[in-house]
N, C-alpha and C positions, 0 to 999 in steps of 0.2 A: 219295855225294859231293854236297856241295850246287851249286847251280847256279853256273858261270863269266859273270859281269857283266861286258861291257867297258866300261870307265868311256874315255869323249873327252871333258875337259869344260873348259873354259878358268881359267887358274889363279884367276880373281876365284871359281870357285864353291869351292875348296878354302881358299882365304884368307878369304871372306868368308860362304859360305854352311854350309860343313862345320861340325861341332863335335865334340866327342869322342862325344858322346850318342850321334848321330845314326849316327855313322860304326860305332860298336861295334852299333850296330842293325841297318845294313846287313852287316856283318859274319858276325850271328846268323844270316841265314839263307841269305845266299849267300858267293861266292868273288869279291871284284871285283878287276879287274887293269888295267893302264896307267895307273893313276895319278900314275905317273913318269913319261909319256911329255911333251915338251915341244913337241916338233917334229911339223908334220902329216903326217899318214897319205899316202900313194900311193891308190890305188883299192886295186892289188893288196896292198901292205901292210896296208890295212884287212879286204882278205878273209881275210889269214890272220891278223890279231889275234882275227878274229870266227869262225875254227875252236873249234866246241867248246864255244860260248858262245851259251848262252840268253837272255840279255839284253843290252843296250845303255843307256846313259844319256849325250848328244848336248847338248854345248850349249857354243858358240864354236865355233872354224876349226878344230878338233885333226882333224876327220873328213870325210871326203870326202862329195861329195854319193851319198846313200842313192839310187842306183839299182837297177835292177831284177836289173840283172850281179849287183849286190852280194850281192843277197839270192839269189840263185839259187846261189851260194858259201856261203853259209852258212845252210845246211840244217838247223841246231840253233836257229837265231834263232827266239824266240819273242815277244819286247817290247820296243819301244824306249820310251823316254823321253825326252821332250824340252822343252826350255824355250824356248820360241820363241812369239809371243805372235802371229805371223801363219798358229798353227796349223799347222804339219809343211813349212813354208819348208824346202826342201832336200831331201826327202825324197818319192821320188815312191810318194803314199799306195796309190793303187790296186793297184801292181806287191806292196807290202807286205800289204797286203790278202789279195791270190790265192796270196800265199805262208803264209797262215796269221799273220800276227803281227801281234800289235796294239799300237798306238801310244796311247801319254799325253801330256795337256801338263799342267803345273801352274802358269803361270805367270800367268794372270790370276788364279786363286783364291789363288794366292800375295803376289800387291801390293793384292789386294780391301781387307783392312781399311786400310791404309795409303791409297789412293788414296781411297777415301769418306768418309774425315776429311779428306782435303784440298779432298775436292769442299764438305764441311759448311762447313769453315775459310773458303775462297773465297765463299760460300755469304754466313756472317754479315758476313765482313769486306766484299763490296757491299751490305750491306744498311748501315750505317754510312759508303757510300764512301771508306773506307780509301785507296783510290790517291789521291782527291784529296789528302785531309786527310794523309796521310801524306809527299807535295809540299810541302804548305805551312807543314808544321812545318820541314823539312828546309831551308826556305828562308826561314824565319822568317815569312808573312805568315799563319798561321794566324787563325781566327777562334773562340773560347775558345766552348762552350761551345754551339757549331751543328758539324753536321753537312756542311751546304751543300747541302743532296740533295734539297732538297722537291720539288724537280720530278720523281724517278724514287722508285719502291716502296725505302721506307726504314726504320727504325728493325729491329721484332722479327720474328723468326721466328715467330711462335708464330701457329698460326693462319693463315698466309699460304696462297695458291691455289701447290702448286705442280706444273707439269709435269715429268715424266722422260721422256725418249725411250733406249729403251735398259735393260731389268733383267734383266743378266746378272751374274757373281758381284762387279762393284762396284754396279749397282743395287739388287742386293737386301741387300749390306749397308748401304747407305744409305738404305733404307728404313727398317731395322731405327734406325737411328742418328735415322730422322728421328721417329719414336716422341714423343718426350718436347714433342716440338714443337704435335702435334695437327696436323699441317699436311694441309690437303684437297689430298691426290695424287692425280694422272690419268695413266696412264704407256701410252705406246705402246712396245710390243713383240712383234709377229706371232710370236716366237716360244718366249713364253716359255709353261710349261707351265701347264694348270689346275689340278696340284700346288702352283705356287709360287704363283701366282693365291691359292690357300686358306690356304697357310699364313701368308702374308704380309698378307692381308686387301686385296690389290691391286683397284683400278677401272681398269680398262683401257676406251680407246676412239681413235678415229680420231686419225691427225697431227694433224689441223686442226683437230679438239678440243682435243688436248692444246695448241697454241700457243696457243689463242683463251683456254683456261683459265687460263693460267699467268700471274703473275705475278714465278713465278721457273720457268727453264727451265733445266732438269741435261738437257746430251747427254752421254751413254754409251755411244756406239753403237762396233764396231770399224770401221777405216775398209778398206771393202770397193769392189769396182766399182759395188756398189748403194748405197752409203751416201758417196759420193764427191760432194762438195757438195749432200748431201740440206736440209741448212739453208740455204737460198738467199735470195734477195729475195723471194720469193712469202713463202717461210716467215715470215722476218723480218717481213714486213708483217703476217703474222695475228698476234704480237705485240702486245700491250696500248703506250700510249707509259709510257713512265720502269721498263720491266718489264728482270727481271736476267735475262741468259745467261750459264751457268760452262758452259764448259768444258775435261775435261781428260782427253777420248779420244785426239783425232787430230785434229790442224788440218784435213788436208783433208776434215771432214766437212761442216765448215760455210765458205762461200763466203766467202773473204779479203775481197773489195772489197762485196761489199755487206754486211759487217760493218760494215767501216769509215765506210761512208756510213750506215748508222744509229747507230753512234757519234759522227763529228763531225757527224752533225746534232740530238747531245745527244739521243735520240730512247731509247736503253738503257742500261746500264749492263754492263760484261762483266768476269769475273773467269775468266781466260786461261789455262792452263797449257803450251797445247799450238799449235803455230802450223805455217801451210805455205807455205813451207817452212822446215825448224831448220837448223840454230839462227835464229832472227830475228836478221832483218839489223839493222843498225848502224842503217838511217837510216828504218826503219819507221816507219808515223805512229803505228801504236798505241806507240809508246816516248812519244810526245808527247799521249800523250788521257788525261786527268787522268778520266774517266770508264772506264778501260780499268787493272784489278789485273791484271798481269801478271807471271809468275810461270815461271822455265826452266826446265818438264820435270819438276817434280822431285815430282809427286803421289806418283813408287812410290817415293820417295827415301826411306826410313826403316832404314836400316841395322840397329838393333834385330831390325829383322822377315827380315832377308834370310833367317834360318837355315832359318826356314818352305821356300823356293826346295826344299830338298835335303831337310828333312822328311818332308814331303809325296809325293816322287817315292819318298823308300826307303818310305814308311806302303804307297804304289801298290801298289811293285816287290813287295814281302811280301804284299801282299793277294795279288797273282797268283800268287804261287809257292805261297801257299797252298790255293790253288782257291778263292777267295773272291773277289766281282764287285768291281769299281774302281770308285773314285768319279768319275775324271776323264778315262775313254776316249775318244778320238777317235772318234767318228763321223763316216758320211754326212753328214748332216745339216749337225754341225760343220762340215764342210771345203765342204761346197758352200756354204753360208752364207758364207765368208771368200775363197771363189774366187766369188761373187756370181754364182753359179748358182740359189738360192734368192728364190723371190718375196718382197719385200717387203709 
């Protein structure tokens, strides 16, 4: 009999991420059930949906928090899946761990291509100062045929010094993207491997390197207890003057106010995606800094790509049942890294 999959997963993945493909794929090789289920589990409810059933796939309120009770009831559980992008939020890893079963996420490798075109998009459109000029059309005082930007790194990409902090699966496809451009990359990331290092053709060296280098600066980073305004005033200052900062991690990576004070003192250029705290407030100054492209949230927004989400976990869930290794395991590493247990 093929394997029983508990599917909890909130209706946006069944409307907007399922498709017939996918779903007859999953199908192929297991048995999933609750897919009907609308209303959230109990604790004890969830242990006997989870009689019997070697897998799990978790994602919105339908399931109760994954404790250690849980899994001590359910003796068949072999793998959970999960789309949670603060890495196994809800789920207490370790008790899963000593119980045998192992955990996936797919959800940064899932919005990867989508968010690194947006980081690119953001990228070209401050290099052109797009927020200003984009004001000044809208309010008719444009200036035909200038830019208005001399003061900060302007016109082409091609060529330009740029730093990345951060090449996890949206930095290394933005690397990949940044290709065509020839651009001299310097990227700090203690923890990316010297596999990706090679294949990517990466120079890797010190923060302070990489800010001093940069005259465009991509943060990537998750936002962790260690990476919790790691962009600060210090940072900011080893910054070049008229040099671009995108980004579109986690607001709180980078230090709200002393953004903003090297912004209104014209000193950088930012192209925004992500602020702390969201939604931005009403009466924020970055709404009023004609040198600040800002943008709500919406890097992983590409709707086309959502179906990836539920691809990717059934391609998983099949690798495993097949005895075949997974591409997207949770790890130690992983989770210490995201609970900023891990040295920077």
């Amino acid at each position: 009999m093929p394997p029983k999959v508990v599917l909890a997963l909130s209706s946006w993945v069944y409307h907007g991420s399922v498709t017939p493909r996918s779903w007859a794929r999953l199908e192929s090789f297991c048995r999933p059930v609750g897919q009907d289920r609308e209303i959230p589990y109990s604790e004890d409810e969830f242990i006997e949906a989870l009689q019997g059933a070697q897998g799990l796939m978790k994602w919105g309120e339908l399931a109760p928090e994954l404790t250690r009770r849980v899994f001590q009831h359910a003796p068949d559980l072999r793998l959970i899946g999960l789309w949670d992008d603060r890495f196994a939020s809800g789920v207490d890893v370790e008790a899963a761990w000593e119980h045998g079963i192992k955990l996936v996420d797919v959800s940064n490798v899932a919005s990867s291509e989508a968010v690194a075109e947006w980081v690119l998009g953001l990228t070209l459109l401050s290099l052109r100062n797009a927020g200003e000029i984009h004001r000044r059309m809208a309010d008719g005082t444009e200036t035909w045929a200038n830019a208005l930007n001399d003061e900060f790194v302007h016109g082409e990409l091609t060529g330009r010094r740029v730093g990345l902090i951060g090449c996890g699966h949206v930095g290394q496809r933005l690397i990949q993207l940044l290709v065509p451009f020839r651009v001299e990359l310097l990227v700090y990331d203690p923890f990316v491997s010297s596999e990706v290092d090679a294949e990517l053709g990466i120079r890797r060296s010190d923060l302070g390197s990489v800010l001093r280098h940069a005259e465009i600066l991509i943060v990537q980073v998750p936002h962790t207890p260690k990476t919790e305004k790691m962009i600060g005033a210090r940072e900011l200052g080893l910054l070049r003057r008229g040099a671009i900062l995108i980004n579109c991690c986690r607001g709180a990576v980078v230090d709200t106010e002393a953004l903003l004070r090297k912004l209104e003192q014209r000193e950088i250029v930012a192209g925004l995606d992500v602020f702390d705290p969201e939604p931005l407030s009403k009466g924020s100054r970055l709404r009023s800094l004609s040198n600040a492209l800002i943008t709500p949230h919406i890097a992983w927004y590409a709707p086309d790509s959502f179906p990836r989400y539920f691809e990717l976990m059934v391609e998983e869930f099949e690798r495993f049942f097949r005895g075949e290794a997974m591409r997207y395991e949770l790890t130690h590493q992983m989770v210490a890294i995201r609970a900023g247990m891990a040295s920077l």
